[in-house]
C-alpha positions as CSV (number, residue, x, y, z in Angstrom):
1,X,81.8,133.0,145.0
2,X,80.7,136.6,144.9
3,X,81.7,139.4,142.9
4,X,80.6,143.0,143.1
5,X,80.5,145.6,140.1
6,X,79.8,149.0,140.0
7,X,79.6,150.5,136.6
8,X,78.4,154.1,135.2
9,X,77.8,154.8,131.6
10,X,76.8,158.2,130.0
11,X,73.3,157.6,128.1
12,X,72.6,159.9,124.9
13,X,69.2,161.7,126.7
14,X,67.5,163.8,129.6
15,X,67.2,162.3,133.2
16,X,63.4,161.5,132.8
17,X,63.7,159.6,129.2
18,X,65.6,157.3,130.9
19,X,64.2,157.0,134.3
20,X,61.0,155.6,132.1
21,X,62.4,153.5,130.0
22,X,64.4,152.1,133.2
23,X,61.1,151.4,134.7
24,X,60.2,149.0,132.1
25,X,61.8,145.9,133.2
26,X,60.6,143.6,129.8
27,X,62.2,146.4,128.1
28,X,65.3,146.5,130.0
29,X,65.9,142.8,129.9
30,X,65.7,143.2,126.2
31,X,68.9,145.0,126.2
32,X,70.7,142.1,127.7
33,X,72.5,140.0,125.5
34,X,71.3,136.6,125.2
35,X,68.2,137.2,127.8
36,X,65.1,137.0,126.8
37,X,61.4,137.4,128.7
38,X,59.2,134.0,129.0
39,X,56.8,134.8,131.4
40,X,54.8,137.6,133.1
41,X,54.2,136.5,136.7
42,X,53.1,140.1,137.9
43,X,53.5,143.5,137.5
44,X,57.0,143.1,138.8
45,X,58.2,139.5,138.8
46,X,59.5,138.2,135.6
47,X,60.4,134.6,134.2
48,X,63.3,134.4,131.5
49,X,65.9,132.7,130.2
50,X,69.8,133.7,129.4
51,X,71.7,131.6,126.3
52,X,75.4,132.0,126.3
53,X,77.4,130.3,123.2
54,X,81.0,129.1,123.8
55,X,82.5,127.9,120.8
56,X,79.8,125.1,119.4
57,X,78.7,124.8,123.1
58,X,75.5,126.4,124.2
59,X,74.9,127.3,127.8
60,X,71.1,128.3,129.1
61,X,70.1,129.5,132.3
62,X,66.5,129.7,133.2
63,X,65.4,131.9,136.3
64,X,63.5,134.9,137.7
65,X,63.5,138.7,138.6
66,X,62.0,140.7,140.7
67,X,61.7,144.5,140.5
68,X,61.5,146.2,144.0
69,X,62.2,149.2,146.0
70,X,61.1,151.7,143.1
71,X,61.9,155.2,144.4
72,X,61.1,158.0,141.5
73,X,62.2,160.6,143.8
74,X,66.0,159.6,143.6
75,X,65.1,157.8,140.4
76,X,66.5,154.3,142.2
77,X,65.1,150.7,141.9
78,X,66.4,147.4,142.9
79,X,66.5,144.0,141.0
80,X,66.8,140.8,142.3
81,X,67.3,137.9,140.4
82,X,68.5,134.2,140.8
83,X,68.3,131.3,138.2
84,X,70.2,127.9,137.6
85,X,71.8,126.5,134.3
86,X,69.9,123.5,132.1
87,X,71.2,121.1,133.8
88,X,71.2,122.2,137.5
89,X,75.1,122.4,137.8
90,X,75.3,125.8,138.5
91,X,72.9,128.7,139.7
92,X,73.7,132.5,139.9
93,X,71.9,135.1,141.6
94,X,71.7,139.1,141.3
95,X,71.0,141.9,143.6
96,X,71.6,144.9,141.7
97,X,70.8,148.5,142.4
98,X,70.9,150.9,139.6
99,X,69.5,154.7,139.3
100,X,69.8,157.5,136.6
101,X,71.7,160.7,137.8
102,X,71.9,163.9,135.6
103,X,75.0,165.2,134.0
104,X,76.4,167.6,132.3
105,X,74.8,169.1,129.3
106,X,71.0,168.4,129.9
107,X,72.2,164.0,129.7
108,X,72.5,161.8,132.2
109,X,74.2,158.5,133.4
110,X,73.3,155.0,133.9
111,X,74.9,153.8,137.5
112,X,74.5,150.5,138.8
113,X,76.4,148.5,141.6
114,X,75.4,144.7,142.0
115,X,76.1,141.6,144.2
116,X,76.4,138.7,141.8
117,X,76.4,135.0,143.5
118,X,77.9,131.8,141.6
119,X,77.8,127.8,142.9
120,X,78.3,125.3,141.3
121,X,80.6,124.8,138.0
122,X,80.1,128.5,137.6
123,X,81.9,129.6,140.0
124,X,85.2,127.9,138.5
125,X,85.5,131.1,136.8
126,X,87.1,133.1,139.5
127,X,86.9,137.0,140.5
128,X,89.1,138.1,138.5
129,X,87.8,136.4,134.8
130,X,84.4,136.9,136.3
131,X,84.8,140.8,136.2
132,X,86.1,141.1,132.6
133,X,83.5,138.9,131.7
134,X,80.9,141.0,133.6
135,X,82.6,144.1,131.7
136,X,82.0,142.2,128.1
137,X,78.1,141.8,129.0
138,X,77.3,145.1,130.5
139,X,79.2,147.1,127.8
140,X,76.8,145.5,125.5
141,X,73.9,146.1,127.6
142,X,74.9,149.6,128.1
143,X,75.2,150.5,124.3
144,X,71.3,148.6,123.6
145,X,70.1,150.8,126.6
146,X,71.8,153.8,125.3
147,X,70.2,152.9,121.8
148,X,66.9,152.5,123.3
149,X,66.7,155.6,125.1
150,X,67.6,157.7,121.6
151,X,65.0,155.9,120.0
152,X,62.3,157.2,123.3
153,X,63.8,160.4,122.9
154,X,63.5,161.2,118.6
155,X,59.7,159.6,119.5
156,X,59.1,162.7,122.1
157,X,60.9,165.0,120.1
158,X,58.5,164.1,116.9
159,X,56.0,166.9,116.0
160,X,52.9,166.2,117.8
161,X,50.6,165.1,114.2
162,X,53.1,163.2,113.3
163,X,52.4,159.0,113.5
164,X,53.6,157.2,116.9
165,X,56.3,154.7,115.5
166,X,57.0,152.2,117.7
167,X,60.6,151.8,119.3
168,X,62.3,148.8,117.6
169,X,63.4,146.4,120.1
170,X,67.0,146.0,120.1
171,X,68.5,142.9,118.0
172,X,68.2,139.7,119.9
173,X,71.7,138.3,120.3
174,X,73.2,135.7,122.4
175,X,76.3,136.3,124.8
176,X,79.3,135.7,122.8
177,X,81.4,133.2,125.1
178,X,83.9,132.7,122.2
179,X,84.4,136.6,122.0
180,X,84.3,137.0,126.1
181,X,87.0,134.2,126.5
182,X,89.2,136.4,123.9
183,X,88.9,139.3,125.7
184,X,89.7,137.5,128.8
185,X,92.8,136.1,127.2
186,X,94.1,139.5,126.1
187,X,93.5,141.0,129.8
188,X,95.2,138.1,130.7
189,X,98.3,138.9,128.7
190,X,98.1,142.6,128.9
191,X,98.8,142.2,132.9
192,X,101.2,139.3,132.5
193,X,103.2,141.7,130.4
194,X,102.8,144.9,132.5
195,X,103.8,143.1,135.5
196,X,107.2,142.1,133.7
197,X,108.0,145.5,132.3
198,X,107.7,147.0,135.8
């Protein structure tokens, strides 16, 4: 099953704050909920590991990514990544492009538009439950990013003797599932509803 997503999301900082901070792929990754960095294969290939909690049940996927096709002229990079669950039921893969655009006010956005793969018992899910749950995740990874990207920018915007402080990672958390299936149930409902009042 695939699904695509394309997503924008206004970030609180200039174009080039976040273009470096998008750059930094262990950072990034960090802003994911429920991934977490394992491994350092190279400069651009990463091992890691996503944990997803439904309920008392905990799902883990182990897998890689790839950072390619960095163009700093139009501020664009590709990442590719593909990984399978614990027990080799299921395996996803990624091919997402995402770049940092200015806007309005000396900000910028976010964009990013990606090809996500599913097999196995993961792709039960379905389109549809698959993009509200791909909402769910990348609203939370927008607002760490966003988070991120303030704390890069108060660090340039520091008077120069001032000390360096380091930018806290964001928290780790896992991937509510029990939340996700919730919100899937009300989007559910909301257009079971809508369809009858029409």
């Amino acid at each position: 099953m695939n699904v695509k997503i394309e997503r924008t999301y206004p970030m609180p900082c200039p174009v080039e704050v976040a273009w470096e901070f998008l750059q930094n792929l262990e950072a990034v990754a960090a802003c994911m909920p429920g991934a977490k960095i394992t491994e350092c294969l190279d400069a651009s290939r990463y091992k890691g590991t996503v944990t997803v909690r439904v309920g008392p049940a905990t799902m883990s996927f182990r897998g890689e990514v790839e950072m390619k096709d960095v163009d700093a002229a139009a501020r664009t990079l590709r990442l590719l990544g593909k990984g399978t669950d614990s027990t080799g039921s299921s395996g996803a893969s990624m091919n997402l492009t995402a770049r940092i655009e200015a806007a309005e006010g000396g900000l910028c956005n976010l964009v990013g538009a990606a090809e996500v793969s599913m097999s196995g018992k993961a792709a039960a899910f379905g389109g549809r439950m698959m993009n509200t749950v791909a909402d769910q995740i990348l609203k939370q990874f927008a607002e760490n990013f966003a988070g991120q990207v303030s704390a890069l920018q108060a660090q340039r915007a520091a008077p120069a003797g001032a000390a360096a402080a380091s930018i806290p990672p964001p928290a780790a958390r896992e991937l509510n599932g029990l939340a996700l299936v919730w919100t899937i149930i009300k989007d559910w409902l909301r257009g079971l509803f809508s369809r009858k009042t029409v």
